[in-house]
C-alpha positions in Angstrom: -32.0 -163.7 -19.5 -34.1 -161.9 -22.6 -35.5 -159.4 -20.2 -32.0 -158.8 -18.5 -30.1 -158.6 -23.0 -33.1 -156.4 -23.7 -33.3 -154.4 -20.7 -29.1 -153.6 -21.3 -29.7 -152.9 -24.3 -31.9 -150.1 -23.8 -29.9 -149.1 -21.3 -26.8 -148.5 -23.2 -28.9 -146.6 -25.9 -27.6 -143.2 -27.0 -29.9 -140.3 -25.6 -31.5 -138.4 -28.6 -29.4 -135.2 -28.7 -31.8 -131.9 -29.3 -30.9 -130.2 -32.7 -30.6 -126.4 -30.7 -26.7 -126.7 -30.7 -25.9 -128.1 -34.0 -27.8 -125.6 -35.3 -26.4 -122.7 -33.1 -22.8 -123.5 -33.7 -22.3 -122.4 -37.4 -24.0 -119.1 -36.3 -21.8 -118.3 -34.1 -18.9 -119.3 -36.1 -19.9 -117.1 -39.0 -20.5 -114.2 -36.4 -17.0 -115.2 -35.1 -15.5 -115.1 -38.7 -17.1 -111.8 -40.1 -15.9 -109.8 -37.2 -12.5 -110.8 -37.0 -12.4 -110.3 -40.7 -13.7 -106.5 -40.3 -11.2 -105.9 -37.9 -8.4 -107.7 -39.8 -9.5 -106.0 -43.1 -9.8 -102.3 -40.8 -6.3 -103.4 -39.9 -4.3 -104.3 -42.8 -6.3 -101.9 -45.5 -6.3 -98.8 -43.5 -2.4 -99.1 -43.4 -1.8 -100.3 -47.4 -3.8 -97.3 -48.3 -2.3 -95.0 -46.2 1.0 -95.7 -47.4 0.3 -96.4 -51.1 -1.0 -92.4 -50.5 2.4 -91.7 -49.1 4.9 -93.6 -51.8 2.5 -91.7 -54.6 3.4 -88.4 -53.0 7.5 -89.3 -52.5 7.2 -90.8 -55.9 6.6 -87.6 -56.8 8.2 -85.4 -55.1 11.7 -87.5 -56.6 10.1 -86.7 -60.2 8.1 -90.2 -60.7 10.2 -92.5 -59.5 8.6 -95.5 -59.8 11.5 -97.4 -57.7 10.6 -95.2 -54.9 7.0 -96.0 -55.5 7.3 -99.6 -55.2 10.0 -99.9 -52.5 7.4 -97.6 -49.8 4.5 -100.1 -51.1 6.8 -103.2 -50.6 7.7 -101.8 -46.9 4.0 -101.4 -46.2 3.1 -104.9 -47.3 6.1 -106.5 -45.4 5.0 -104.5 -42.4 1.1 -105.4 -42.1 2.7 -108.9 -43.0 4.8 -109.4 -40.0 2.4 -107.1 -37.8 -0.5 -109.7 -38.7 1.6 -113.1 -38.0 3.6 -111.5 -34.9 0.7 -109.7 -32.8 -2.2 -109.5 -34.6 -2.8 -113.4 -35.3 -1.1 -114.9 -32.2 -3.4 -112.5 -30.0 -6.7 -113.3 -31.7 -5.5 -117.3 -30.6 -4.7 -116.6 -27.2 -8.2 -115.0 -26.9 -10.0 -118.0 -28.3 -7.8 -120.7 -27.0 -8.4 -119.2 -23.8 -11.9 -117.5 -24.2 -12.4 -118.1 -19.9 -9.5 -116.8 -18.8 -9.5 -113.5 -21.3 -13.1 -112.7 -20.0 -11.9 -111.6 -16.5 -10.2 -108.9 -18.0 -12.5 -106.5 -17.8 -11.1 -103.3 -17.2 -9.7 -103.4 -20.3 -9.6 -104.2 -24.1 -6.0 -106.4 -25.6 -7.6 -105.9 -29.2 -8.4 -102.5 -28.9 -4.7 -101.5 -27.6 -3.0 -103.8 -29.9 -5.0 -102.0 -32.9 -4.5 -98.2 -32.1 -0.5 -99.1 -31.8 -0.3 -100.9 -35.0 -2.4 -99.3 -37.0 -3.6 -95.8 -35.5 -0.1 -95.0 -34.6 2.0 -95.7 -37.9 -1.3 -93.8 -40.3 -1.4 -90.9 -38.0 2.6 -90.8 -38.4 2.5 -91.5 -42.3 0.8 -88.4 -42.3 3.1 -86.4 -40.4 5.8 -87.4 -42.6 3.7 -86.6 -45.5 2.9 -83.3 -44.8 7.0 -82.3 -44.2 7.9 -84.2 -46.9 5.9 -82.0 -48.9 7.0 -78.7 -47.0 10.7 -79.7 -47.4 10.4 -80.3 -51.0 8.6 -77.2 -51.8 5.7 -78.4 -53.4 2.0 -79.0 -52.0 0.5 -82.3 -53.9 -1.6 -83.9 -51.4 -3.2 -83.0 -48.2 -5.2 -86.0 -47.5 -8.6 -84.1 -47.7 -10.7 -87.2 -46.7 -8.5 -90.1 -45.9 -7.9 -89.3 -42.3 -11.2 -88.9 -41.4 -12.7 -91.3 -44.4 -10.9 -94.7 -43.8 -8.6 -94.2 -40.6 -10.9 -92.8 -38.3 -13.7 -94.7 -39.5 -11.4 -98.2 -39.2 -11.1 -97.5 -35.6 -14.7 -96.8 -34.8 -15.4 -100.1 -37.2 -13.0 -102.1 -34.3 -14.7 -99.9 -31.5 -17.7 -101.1 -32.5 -17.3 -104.9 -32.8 -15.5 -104.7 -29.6 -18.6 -103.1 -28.1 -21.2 -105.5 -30.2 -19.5 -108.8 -30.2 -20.9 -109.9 -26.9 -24.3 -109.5 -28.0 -26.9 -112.0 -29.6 -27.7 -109.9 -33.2 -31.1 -112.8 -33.5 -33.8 -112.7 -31.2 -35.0 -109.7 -28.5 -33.1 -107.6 -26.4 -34.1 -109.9 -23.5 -32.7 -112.8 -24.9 -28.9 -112.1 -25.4 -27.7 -112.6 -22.3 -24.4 -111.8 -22.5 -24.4 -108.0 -23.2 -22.0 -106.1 -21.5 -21.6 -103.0 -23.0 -24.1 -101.5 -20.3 -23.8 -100.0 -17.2 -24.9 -102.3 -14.4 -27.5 -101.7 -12.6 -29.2 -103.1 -9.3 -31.3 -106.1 -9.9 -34.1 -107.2 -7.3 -33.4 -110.2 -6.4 -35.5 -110.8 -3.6 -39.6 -110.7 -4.2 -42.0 -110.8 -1.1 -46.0 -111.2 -1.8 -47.5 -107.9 -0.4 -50.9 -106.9 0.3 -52.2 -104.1 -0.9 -52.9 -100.3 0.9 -56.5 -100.6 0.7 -56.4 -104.6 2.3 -54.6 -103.0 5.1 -57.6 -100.2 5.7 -60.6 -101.1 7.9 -63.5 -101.6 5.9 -65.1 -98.4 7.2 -62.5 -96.2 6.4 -62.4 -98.0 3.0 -65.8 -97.2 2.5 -65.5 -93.3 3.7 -62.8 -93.3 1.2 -64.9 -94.9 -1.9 -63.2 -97.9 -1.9 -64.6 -101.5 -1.6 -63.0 -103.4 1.0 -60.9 -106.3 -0.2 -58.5 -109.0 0.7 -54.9 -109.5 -0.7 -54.7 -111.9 -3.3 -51.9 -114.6 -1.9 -51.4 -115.8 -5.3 -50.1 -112.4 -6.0 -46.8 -111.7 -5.9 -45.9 -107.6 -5.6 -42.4 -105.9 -5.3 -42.6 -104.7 -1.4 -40.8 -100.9 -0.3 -37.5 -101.9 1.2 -34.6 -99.9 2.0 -31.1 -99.6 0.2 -29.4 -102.3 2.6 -32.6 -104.7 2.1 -32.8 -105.0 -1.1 -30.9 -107.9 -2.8 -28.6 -105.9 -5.7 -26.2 -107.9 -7.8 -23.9 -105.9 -11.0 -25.5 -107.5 -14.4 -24.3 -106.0 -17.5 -28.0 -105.9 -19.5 -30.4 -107.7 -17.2 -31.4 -104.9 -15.6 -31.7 -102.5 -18.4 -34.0 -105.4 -20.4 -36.1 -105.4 -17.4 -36.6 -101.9 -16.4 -37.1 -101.2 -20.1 -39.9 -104.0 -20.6 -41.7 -102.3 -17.4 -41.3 -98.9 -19.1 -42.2 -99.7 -22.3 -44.9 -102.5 -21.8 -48.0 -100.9 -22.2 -47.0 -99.6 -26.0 -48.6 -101.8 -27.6 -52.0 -100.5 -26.7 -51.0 -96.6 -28.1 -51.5 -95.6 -31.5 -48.1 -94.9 -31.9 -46.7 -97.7 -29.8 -44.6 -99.1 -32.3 -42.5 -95.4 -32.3 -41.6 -96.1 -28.6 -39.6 -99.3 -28.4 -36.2 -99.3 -28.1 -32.8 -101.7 -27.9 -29.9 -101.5 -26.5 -28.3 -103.2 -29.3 -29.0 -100.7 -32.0 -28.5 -97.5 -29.1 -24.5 -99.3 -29.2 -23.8 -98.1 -32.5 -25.0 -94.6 -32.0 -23.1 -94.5 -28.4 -19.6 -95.8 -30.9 -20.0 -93.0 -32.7 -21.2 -89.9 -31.0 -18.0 -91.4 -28.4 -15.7 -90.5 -31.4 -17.2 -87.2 -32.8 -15.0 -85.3 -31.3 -11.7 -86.7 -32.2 -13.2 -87.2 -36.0 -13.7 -83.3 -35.9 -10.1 -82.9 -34.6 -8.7 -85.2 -37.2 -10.6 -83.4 -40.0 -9.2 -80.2 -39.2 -5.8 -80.7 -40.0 -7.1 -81.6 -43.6 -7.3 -77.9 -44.3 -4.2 -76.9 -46.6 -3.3 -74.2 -43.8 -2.7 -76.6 -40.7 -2.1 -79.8 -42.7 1.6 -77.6 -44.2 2.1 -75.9 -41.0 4.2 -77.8 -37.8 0.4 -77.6 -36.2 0.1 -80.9 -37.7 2.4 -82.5 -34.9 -0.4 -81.7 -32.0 -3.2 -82.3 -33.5 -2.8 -85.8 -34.5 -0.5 -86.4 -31.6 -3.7 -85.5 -29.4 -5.7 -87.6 -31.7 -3.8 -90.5 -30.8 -4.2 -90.0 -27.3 -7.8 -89.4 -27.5 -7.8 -93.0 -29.5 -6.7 -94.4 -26.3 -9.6 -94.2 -24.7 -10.9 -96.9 -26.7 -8.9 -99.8 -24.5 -10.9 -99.0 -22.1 -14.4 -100.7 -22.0 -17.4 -98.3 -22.0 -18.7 -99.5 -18.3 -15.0 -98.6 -16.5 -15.2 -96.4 -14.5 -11.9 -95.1 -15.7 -13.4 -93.9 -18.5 -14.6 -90.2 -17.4 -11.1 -89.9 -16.2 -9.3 -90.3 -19.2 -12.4 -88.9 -21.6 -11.3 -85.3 -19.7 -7.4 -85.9 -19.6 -7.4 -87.4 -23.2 -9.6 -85.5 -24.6 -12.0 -82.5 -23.6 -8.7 -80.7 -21.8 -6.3 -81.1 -24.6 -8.7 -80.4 -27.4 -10.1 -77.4 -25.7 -6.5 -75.8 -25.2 -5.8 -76.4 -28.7 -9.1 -75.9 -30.2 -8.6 -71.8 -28.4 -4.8 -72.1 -30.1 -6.2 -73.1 -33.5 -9.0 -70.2 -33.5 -6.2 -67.2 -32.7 -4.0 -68.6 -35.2 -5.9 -69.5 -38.2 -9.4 -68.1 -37.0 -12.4 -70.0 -37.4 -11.0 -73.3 -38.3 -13.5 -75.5 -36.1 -16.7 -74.7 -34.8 -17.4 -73.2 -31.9 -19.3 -76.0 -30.0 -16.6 -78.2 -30.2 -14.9 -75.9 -28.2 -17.8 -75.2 -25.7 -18.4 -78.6 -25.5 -14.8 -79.4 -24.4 -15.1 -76.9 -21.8 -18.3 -77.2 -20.4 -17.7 -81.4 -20.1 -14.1 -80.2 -17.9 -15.9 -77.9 -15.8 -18.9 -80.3 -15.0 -16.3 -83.0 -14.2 -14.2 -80.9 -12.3 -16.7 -79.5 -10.1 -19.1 -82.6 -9.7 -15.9 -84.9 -8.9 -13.8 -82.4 -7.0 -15.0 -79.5 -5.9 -18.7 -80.3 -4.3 -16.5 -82.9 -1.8 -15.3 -79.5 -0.2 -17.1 -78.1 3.0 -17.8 -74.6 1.3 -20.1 -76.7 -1.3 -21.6 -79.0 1.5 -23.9 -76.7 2.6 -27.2 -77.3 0.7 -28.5 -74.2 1.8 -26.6 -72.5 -0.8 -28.5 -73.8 -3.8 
């Protein structure tokens, strides 16, 4: 009967629990805190600012009036108020409440959409109404030489950024966050067969006419054998791929002198894809800073073409959508403007903004479309 209490009671003995999770768990709720408080504060600051700019400038325009002043500033802090407890809050919740159910949606970002119309949208009209309440009123106080470009435009690549980033493990190697998927996907072989080598297969006299000493395959050794496309198993993973092909790459570095120059991370190569993505609408959104455009009605396209270029942010950087609407949103719109712009005011942008929106909508035009036609099937041509 001892044995039997004794044996139970060992039995019934908690396990010892490893520390890894405790430990883990407050990491990733500080990670989880400090980016939803960037995009909160990229949120709710961008648009205070933005309109404390614009109730300074009615203010005075109406000769100082300080009840003016205080009523615009009111109106902006009631609406980030009720935009933060309506939308902003309740879709944070639904995201985290239901974290398994929000990561099958993958052709497309609920923050990133919910952010350009609530805060994109109402800064890029503030300053619309700006400029023609200046024009209407005769006098020229403010024309938002920085701010666009300063705090809106660098708000939305802030959320662009997380969005992109927050997958990723920011401790350890590239190898080991696992959930990256801010790549394109790549094939993955999945299925390894031991090989022998070419000079195992040779007979030993033709090995030895060809200097080489006859040897057997090493079974232990496990090789990546030739297959064909339909042979190989290939399976989508966002960074697996990448983390591998890039370890093969770069593996022998660390025997060159300069190996420690040519290693590389996909983490840190996300912030420089965020924001060479939105160079070309921050260039865009500059240019109507000028005193000539930012008075003129040539304010109404520009930022109205800038909003739709911010659009392409809902879509993740792996859709395949995302060429698509780069050349609708963007290259095509800004190009046509961009040759508008130059004949009116003359050399109000540079030049390669303009040949770079044209080259990108020829290239896509002719690699999507045009090579599918018979004429440019013939590869005797070129």
């Amino acid at each position: 009967m001892g044995d039997e209490c004794q044996t139970s009671t060992l039995s019934e003995a908690p396990p010892s629990l490893p520390p890894s999770p405790v430990i883990m768990a407050p990491g990733k709720t500080l990670k989880l805190a400090v980016y939803e408080l960037l995009q909160f504060i990229s949120l709710g600051a961008t648009v205070l600012v933005v309109m404390e700019r614009f109730a300074r400038i009615v203010s005075d325009t109406k000769g100082r009036d300080n009840t003016t002043y205080w009523l615009v500033v009111a109106v902006s802090v009631a609406y980030v108020t009720s935009a933060a407890l309506l939308v902003w809050v309740p879709l944070k919740y639904h995201i985290l409440k239901r974290r398994r159910l929000m990561d099958k949606i993958t052709h497309w970002r609920p923050t990133a959409l919910v952010y350009v119309i609530l805060c994109t949208l109402p800064c890029f009209a503030i300053l619309i109404a700006s400029s023609q309440v200046q024009v209407n009123s005769g006098v020229r106080l403010d024309h938002f030489a920085e701010l666009p470009v300063s705090l809106v435009m660098f708000s939305l690549i802030c959320v662009d950024l997380v969005e992109r980033i927050r997958p990723c493990s920011l401790l350890g190697q590239e190898a080991d966050s696992l959930d990256l998927t801010f790549d394109l996907p790549g094939p993955v072989l999945t299925h390894l067969e031991p090989v022998s080598s070419v000079t195992s297969q040779l007979p030993s006299d033709e090995a030895q006419q060809n200097g080489a000493p006859a040897r057997q395959a090493d079974p232990g050794k496990k090789t990546v054998a030739p297959r064909g496309r339909h042979d190989v198993g290939v399976r989508s993973t966002p960074l697996s791929s990448r983390a591998s092909s890039t370890a093969y790459l770069y593996s022998s570095s660390s025997s060159h002198p300069l190996g420690f120059l040519r290693r590389k991370d996909a983490r840190s190569e996300v912030f420089v894809d965020c924001f060479l993505f939105w160079f070309d609408t921050v260039e865009m959104v500059r240019v109507s800073s000028q005193p000539e455009i930012f008075y003129s009605p040539w304010v109404y396209p520009i930022f109205i073409l800038a909003f739709l270029s911010a659009l392409r942010m809902v879509l993740p950087p792996h859709s395949l959508w995302l060429p698509s609407a780069g050349v609708a949103l963007q290259d095509l719109p800004f190009f046509i403007l961009r040759v508008a712009l130059i004949a009116v005011f003359g050399l109000v942008t540079p030049i390669l903004y303009l040949l770079k929106n044209a080259l990108v909508s020829l290239a896509f035009f002719y690699f999507v479309f045009m090579t599918k036609m018979k004429i440019f099937k013939r590869q005797s041509m070129f």
